[in-house]
Backbone bond lengths (Angstrom), bond angles and torsions (degrees), N, CA, C in turn:
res aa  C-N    CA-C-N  psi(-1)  N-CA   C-N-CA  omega(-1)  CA-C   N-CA-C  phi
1 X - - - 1.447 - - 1.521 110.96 -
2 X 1.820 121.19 -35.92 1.244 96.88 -177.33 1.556 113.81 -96.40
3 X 1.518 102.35 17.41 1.343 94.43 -178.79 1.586 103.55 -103.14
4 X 1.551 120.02 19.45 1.338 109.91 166.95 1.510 97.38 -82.85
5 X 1.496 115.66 -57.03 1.795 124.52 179.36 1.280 108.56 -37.36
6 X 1.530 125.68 -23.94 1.630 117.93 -164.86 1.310 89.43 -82.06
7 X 1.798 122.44 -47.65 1.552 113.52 -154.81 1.434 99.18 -63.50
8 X 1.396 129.03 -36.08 1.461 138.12 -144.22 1.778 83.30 -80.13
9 X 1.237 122.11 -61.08 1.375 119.32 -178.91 1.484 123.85 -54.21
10 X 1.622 115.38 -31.95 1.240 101.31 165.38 1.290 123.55 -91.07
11 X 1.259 142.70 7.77 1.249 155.66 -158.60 2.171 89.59 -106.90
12 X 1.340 104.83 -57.40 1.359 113.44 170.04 1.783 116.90 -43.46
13 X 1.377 98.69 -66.06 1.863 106.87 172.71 1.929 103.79 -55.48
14 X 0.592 118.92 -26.52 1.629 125.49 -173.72 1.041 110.11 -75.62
15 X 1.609 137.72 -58.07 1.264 162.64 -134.98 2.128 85.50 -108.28
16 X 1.341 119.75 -65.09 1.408 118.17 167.72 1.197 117.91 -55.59
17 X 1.214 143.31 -21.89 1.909 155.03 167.86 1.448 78.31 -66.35
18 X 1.159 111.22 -95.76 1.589 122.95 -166.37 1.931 122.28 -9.58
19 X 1.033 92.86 -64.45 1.614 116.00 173.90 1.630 108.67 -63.17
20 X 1.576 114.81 -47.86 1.806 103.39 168.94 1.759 92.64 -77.36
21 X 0.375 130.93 -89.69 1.900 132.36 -168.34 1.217 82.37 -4.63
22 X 1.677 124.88 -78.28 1.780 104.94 -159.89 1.321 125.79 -64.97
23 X 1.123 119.97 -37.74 1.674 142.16 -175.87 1.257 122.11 -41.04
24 X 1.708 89.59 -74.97 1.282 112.24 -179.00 1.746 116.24 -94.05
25 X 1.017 119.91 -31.64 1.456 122.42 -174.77 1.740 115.81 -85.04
26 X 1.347 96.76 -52.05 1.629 91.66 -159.76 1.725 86.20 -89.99
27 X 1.823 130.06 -12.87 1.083 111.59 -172.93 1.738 111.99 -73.02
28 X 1.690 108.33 -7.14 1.692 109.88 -151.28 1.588 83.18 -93.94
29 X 1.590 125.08 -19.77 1.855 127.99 -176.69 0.988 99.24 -79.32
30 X 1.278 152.50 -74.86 1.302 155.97 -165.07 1.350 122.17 -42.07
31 X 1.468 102.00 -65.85 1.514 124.32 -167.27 1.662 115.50 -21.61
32 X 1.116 147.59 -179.28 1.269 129.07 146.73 2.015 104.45 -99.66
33 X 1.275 116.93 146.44 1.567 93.27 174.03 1.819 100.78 -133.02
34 X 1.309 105.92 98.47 1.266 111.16 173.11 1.738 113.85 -127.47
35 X 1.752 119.95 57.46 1.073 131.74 175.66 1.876 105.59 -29.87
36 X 1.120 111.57 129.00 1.649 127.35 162.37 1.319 119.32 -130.11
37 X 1.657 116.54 143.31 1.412 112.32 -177.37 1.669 126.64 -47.58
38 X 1.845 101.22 -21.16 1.398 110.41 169.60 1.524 117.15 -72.61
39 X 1.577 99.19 -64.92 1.502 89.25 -172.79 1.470 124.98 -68.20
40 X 1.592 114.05 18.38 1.337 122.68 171.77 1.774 113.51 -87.66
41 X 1.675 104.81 -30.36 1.258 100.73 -168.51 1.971 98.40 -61.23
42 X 1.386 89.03 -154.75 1.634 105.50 174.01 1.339 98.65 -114.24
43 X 2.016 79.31 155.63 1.347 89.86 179.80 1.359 124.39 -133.88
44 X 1.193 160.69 77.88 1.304 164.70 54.67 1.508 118.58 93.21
45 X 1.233 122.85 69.31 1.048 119.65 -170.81 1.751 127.44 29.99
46 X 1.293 119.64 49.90 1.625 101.30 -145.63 1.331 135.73 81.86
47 X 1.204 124.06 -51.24 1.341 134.68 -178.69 1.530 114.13 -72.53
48 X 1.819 122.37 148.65 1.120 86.92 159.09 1.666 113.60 -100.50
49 X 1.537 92.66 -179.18 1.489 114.33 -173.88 1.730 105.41 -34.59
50 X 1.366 123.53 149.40 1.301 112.47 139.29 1.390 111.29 -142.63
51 X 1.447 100.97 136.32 1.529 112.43 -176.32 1.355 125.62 93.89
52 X 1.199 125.61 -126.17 1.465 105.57 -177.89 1.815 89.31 -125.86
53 X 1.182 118.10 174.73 1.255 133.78 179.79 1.934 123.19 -83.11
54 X 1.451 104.02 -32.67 1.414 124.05 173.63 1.313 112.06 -97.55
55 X 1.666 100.30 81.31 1.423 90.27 171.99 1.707 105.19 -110.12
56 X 1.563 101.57 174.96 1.044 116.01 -151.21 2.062 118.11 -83.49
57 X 1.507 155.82 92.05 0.879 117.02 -154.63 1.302 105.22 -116.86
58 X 1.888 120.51 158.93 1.257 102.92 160.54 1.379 158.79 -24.52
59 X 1.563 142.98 119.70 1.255 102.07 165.69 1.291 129.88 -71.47
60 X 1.131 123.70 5.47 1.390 102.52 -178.14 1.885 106.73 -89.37
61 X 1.288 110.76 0.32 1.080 100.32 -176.09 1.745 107.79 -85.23
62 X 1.513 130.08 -0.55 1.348 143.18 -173.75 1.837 82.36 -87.71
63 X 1.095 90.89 -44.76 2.398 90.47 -162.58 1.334 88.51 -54.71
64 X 1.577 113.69 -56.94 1.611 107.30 -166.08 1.379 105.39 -46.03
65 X 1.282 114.07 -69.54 1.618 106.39 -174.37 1.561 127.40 -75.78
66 X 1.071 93.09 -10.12 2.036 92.86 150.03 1.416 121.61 -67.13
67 X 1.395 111.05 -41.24 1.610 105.03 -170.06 1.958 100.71 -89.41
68 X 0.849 125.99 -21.89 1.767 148.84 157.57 1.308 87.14 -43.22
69 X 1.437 119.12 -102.94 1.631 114.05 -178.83 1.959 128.37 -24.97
70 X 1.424 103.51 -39.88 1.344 99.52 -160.13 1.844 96.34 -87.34
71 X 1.402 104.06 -22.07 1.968 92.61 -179.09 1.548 90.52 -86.86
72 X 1.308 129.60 -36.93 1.236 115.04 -177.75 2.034 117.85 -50.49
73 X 1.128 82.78 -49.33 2.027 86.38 -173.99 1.955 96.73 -67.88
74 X 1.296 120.78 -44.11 1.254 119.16 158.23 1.142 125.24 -1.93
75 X 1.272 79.20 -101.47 2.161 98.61 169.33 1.284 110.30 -56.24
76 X 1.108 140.99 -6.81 1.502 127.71 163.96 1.882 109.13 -64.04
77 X 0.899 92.20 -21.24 2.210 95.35 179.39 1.255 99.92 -93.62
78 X 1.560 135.73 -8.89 1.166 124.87 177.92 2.158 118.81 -85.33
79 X 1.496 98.54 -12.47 1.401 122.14 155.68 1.289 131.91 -42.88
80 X 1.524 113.21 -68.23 1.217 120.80 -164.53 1.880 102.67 -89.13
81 X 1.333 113.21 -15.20 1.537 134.01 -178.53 1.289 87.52 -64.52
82 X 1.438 120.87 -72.65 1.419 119.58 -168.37 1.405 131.41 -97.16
83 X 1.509 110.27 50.09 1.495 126.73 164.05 1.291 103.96 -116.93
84 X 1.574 111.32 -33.46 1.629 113.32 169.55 1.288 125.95 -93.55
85 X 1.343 122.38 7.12 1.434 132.65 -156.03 1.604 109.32 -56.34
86 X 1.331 122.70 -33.17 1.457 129.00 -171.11 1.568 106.66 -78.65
87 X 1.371 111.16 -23.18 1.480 91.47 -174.43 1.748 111.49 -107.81
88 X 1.227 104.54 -6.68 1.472 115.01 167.25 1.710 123.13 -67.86
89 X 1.424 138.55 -27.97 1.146 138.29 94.33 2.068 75.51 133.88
90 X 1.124 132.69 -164.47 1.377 141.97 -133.44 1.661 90.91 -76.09
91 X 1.553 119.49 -51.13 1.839 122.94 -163.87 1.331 73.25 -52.08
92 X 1.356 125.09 -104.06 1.490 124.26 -156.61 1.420 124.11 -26.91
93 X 0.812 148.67 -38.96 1.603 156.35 143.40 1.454 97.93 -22.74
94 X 1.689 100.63 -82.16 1.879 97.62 -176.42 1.500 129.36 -48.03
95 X 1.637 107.59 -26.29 1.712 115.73 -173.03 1.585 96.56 -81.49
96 X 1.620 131.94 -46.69 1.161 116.21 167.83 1.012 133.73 -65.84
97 X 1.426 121.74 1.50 1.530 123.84 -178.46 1.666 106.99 -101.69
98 X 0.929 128.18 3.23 1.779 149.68 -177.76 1.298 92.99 -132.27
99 X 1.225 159.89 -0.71 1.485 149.69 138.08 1.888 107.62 -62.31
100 X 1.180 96.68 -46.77 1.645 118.87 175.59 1.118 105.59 -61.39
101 X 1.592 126.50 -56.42 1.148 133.40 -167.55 1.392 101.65 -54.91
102 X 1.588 128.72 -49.88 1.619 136.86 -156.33 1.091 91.80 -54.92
103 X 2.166 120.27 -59.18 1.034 139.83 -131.94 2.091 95.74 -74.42
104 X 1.074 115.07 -65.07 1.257 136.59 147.30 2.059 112.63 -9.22
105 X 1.252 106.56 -60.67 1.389 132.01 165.95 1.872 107.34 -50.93
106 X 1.182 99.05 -68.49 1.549 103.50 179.50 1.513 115.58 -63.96
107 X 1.376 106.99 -34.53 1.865 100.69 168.71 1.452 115.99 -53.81
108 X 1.399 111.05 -59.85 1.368 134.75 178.65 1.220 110.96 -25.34
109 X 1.864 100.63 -48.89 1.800 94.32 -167.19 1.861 86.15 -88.83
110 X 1.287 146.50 -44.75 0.948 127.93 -142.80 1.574 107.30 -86.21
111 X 1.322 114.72 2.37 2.019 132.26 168.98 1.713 96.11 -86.92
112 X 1.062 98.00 -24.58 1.683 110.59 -178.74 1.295 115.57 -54.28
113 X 1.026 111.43 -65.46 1.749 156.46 -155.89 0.984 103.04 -68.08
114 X 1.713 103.42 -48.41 1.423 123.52 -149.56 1.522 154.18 88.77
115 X 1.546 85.86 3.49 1.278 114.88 -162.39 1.602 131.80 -68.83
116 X 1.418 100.00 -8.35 1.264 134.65 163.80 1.647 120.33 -66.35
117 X 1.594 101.55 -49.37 1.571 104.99 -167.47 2.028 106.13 -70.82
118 X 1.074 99.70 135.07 1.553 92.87 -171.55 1.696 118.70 -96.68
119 X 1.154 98.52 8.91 1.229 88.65 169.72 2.033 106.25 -128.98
């Protein structure tokens, strides 16, 4: 038994070596390093910069894409539910329909809130 935990631990230390070895080590040999006052500035899709770099943004624009993220990963379980749905048989039906229900629940309050409207 603890020699499953040993393999898992050295396979772990190995796999973390691995990733600094490439990253940091063989990326600092390779690299080319010929710093210039240009390729120091910023760079902007092409364009240059205008203005300052720290600009300022709503919060509500973090809510928008917080509540965006959380129905999005959501509905990702509503996928694999309904490729098997026929053989999972009435419980499953009822547990996804109170998964829905929560999901449904959390809109409610966040149309509530307001957290939706973007401006």
């Amino acid at each position: 038994m603890a020699a499953d935990y040993a393999y898992v631990g050295f396979f772990l230390i190995v796999g973390v070596l691995f990733v600094i070895l490439n990253i940091d080590i063989i990326s600092r040999i390779i690299r080319p390093r010929n710093p210039t006052p240009r390729k120091l500035t910023t760079y902007e899709c092409g364009e240059e910069p205008i203005g300052v770099g720290w600009v300022r943004f709503h919060v509500r624009y973090y809510l928008y894409a917080l509540v965006y993220i959380i129905f999005a990963v959501e509905t990702v379980f509503l996928f694999p539910w309904a490729i098997v749905f026929r053989e999972l048989g009435l419980f499953a039906f009822v547990e996804m329909m109170i998964f829905i229900g929560i999901l449904l629940v959390g809109l409610a309050y966040a149309w509530k809130k307001k957290a939706l409207e973007w401006v």
